[in-house]
VOGU-3710 file (C-alpha; in Angstrom, 3 decimals, decimal comma):
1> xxxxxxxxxx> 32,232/-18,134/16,096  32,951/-17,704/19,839  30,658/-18,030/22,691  30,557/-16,624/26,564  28,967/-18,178/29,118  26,506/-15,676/31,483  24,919/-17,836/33,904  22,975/-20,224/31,999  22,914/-18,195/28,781  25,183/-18,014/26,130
11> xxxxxxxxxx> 25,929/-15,197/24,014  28,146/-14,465/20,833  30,833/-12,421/21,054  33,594/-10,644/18,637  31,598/-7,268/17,478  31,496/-4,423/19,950  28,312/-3,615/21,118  28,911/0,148/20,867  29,623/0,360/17,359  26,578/-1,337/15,991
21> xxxxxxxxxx> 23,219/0,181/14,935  20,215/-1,667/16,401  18,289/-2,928/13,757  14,999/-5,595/13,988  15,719/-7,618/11,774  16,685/-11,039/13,054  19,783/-12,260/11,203  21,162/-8,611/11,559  20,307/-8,500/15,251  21,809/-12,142/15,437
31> xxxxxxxxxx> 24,881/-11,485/14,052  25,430/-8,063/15,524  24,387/-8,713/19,424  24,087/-12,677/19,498  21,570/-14,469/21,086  20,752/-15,028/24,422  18,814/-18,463/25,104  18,451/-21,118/28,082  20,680/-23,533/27,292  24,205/-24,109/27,743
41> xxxxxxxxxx> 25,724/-24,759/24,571  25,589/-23,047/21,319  22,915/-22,586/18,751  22,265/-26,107/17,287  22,964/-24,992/13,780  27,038/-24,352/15,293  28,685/-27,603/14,133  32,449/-28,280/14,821  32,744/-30,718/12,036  31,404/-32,081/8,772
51> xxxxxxxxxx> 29,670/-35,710/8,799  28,391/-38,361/6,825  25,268/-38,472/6,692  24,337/-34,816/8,005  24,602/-31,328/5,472  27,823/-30,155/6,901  26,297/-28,326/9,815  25,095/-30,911/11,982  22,102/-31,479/10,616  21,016/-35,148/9,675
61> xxxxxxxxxx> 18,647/-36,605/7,074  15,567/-36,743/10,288  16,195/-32,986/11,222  16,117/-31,690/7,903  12,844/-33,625/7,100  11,507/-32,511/10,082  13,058/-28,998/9,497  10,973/-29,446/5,903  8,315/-29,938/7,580  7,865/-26,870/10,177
71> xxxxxxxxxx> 8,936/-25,028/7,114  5,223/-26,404/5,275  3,659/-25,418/8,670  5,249/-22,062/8,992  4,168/-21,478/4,842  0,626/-22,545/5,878  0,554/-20,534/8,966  1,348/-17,741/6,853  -1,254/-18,261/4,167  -4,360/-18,958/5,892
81> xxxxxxxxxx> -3,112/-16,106/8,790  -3,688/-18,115/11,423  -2,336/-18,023/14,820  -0,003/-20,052/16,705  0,880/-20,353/20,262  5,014/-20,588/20,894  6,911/-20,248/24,148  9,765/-17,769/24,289  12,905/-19,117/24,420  15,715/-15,973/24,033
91> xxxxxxxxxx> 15,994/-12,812/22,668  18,396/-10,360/21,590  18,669/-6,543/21,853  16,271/-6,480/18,569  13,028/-9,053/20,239  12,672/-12,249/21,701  13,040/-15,802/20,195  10,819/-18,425/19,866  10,982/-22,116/18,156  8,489/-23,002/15,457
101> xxxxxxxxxx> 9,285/-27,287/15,935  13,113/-27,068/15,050  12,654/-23,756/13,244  14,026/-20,805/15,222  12,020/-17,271/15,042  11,969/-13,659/15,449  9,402/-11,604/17,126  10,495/-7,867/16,854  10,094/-5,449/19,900  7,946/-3,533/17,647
111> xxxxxxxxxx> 5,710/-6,195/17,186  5,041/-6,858/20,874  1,663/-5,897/22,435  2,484/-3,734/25,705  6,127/-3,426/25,118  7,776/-0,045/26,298  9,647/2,164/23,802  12,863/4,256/24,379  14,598/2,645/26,825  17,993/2,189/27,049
121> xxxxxxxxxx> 20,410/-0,784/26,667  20,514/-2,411/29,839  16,568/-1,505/30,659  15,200/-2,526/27,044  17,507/-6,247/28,004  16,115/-6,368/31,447  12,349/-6,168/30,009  12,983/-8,768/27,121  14,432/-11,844/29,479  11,276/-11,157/31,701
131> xxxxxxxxxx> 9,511/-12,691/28,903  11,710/-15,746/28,263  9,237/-18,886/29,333  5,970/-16,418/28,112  3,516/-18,056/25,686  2,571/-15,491/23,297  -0,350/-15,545/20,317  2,122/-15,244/17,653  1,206/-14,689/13,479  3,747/-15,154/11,163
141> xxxxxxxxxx> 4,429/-12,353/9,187  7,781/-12,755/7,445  9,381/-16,302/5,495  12,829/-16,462/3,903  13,925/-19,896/3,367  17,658/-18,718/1,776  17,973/-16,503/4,627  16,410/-19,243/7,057  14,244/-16,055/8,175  11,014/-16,872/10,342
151> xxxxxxxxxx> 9,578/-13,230/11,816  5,976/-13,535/13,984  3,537/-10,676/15,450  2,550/-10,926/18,504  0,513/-7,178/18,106  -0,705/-8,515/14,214  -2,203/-12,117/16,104  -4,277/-10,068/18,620  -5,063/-6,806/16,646  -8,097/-7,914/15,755
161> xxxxxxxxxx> -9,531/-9,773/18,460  -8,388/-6,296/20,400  -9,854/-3,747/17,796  -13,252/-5,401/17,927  -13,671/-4,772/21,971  -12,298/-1,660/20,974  -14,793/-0,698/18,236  -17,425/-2,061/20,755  -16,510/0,590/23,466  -15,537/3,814/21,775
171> xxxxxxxxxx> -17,442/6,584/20,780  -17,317/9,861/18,684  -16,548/12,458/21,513  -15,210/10,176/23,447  -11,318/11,008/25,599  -9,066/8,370/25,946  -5,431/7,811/26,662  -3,311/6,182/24,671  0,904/6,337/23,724  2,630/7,669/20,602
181> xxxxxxxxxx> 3,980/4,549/18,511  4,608/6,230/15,031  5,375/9,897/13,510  4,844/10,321/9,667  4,814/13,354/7,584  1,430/13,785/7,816  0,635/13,233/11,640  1,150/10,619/14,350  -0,061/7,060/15,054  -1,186/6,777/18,525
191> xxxxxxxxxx> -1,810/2,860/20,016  -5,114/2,733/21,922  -4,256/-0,520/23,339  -3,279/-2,621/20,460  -5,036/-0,814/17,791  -3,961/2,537/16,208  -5,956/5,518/15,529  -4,473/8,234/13,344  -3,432/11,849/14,789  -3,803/14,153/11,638
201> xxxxxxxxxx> -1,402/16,610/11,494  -3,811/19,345/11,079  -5,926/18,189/14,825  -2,677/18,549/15,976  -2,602/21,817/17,356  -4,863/24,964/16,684  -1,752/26,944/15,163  0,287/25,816/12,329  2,498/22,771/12,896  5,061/22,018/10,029
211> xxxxxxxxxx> 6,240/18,758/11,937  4,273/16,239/14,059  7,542/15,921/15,836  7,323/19,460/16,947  4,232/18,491/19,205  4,545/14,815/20,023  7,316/11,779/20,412  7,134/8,698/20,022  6,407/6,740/23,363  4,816/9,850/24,755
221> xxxxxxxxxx> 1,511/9,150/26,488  -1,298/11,340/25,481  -4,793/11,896/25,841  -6,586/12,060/22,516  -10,281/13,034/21,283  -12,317/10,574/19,048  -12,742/12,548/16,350  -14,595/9,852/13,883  -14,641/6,170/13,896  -15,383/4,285/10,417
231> xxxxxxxxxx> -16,322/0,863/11,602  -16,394/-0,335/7,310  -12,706/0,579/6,811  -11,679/-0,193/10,646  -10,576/3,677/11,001  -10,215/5,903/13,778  -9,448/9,474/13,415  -8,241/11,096/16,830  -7,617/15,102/17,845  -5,262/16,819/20,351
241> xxxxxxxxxx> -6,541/20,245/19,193  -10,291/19,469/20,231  -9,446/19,111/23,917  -8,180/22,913/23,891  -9,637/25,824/24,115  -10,896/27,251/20,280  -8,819/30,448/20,034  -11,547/31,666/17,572  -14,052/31,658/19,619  -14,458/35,431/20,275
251> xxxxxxxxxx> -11,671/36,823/17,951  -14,459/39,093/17,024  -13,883/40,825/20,211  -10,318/40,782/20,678  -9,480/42,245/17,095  -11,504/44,716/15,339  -11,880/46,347/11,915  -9,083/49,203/12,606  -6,829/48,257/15,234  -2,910/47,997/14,394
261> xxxxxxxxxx> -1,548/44,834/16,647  1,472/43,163/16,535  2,418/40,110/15,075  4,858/37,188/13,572  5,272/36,445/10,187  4,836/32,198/10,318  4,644/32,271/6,114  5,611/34,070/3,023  4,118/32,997/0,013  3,731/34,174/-3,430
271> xxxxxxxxxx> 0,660/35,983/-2,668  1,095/37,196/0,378  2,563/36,589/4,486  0,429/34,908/6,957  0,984/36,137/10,589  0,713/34,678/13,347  -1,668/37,217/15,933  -1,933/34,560/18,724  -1,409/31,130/19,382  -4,051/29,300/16,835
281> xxxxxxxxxx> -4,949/32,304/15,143  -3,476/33,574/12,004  -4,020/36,290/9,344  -3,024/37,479/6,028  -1,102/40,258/4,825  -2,284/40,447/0,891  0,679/40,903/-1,566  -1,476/44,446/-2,649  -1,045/45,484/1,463  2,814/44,286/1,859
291> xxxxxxxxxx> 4,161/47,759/0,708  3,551/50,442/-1,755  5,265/50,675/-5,211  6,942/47,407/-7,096  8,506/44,421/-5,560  9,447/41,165/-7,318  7,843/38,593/-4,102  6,826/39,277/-0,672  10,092/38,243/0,137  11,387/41,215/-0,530
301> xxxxxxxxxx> 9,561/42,761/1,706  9,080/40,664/5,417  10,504/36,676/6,207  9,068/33,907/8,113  10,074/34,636/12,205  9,952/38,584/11,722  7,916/40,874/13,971  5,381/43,373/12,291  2,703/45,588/13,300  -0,595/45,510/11,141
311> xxxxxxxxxx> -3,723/46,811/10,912  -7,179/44,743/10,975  -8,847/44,952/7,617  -11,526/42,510/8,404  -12,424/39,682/10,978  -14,538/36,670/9,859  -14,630/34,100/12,429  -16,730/31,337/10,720  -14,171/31,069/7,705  -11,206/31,930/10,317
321> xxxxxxxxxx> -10,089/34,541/8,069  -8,344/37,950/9,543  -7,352/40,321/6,688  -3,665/42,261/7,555  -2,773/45,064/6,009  1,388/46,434/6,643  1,181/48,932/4,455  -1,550/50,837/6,149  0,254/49,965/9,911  3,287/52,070/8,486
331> xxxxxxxxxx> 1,197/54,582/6,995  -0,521/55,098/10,225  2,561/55,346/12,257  3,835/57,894/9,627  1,047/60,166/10,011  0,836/59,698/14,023  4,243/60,619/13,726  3,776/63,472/11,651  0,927/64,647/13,987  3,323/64,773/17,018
341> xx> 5,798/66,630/15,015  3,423/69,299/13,783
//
């Protein structure tokens, strides 16, 4: 293995940087971008030669009693979830390293408190040797004796002395600020300053949203409204649609029993098309007002993106129901047609 000096770091070399996925794990991120530290030489598990009286890798009969040792700690640690104090020593593109006694461990970027997201190479290197010589509240999370794995949380050690003055201080109605940290399938996870509160999909936006990713990103700093908190199960349900206007609020007005608008198709189902009249506000064409005669599925008739004109059926704003009807729009335009012709 082959080592550069920078300064007073050292890092490994032999694998372009380029050509490697970035990955948090720390033997992967080890292997794949090195490790920076303050010292000189290499990483004290580098021996050049096999000796009596060590394990072939430098290691004598003291260090690897005292290596069993931190290894009890770090298993003890781990059961009874209690928190340590450790000074950072390195890190690599994945976190920053710290030493548990001789032990060497990993605290992921992901698992920082206050760390930015999305930056680049050189920015996202710049920000982790800032913290080399920091003493963090650490909790280990991770222990792999074969793999001599050791991962800690910094954001797991404080989450809950920081969700309880958070719990103290927010409210149901309440608007705070907070930054994107996760997308799922069903919504977003939004860090309110290291706890998370959940972003439903469906308080994601008035209208129809098939993918939280269509709305938010991770890292994006947004201001969200307390929809619930559930101080038993530590939950806190947040909104994005709350702090807009409610496009139902006077639909009553703006579409009556009659009228022919226009509108998109958003979704065909097997029972009818919903259509999209307005941002937020949505109605359905019934499979019975799609088209006279037979057709096998609404399909046959409109798709998802195309424009139609329809007329109102009926407008119930406290169910946030508009009934559509296409077949009387055409029928309409027929006879108007007709009208002008005769």
């Amino acid at each position: 293995m082959e080592y550069v000096q920078t300064g007073n770091r050292s890092r490994q070399i032999g694998t372009p940087l380029e050509t490697i996925q970035e990955d948090d794990g720390y033997w992967e991120a080890l292997l794949t971008y090195g490790e920076i530290v303050t010292q000189d030489a290499p990483p004290p598990w580098i021996s050049n030669s096999p000796a009596n009286g060590n394990d072939g890798l430098g290691r004598t009969d003291e260090e690897l009693s005292a290596e069993e040792k931190d290894w009890q700690h770090a298993e003890q640690l781990s059961a009874t979830q209690s928190p340590c104090c450790l000074v950072v020593t390195g890190y690599n593109r994945g976190g920053l390293l710290v030493n548990l006694g001789c032990l060497s461990g990993f605290v992921p970027g992901s698992h920082l408190l206050d760390f930015p997201v999305n930056l680049d190479y050189d920015m996202r290197e710049e920000a982790l040797a800032r913290r080399i010589g920091e003493k963090l509240k650490l909790q280990v999370i991770e222990i792999d004796r074969l793999r001599s794995r050791l991962v800690l949380s910094e954001r797991v050690a404080c989450v809950e002395e920081r969700s309880e003055s958070l719990f103290a201080r927010l409210h149901v109605g309440d608007v705070v600020r907070g930054q994107v940290s996760n997308l799922r399938r069903f919504g977003a996870f939004v860090d309110l300053g290291g706890y998370e509160g959940l972003l439903h999909i469906s308080e994601l936006s008035w209208g129809r949203v098939n993918d939280p990713s269509d709305v938010v990103q991770v890292g994006q700093e947004i201001q969200v409204y307390v929809l619930d908190i559930n101080h038993e199960e530590r939950k806190i349900q947040l909104s994005l649609k709350h702090l807009q206007a409610d496009p139902w609020q006077g639909v009553s007005q703006r579409y009556t029993i009659g009228d022919v608008v226009s509108g998109e198709v958003t979704n065909v189902v097997n029972f009818g098309a919903f259509t999209r009249l307005e941002d937020g506000v949505e109605g359905l064409i019934h499979i019975s007002e799609l088209a006279e005669g037979t057709f096998l599925h609404p399909r046959n008739v409109v798709s998802e993106g195309q424009q139609v004109r329809v007329r109102v059926l009926a407008v119930d704003p406290v169910h946030r129901r508009i009934g559509l009807s296409l077949r009387q729009a055409r029928e309409a335009r027929h006879t108007d047609a007709y009208d002008e012709w005769s």
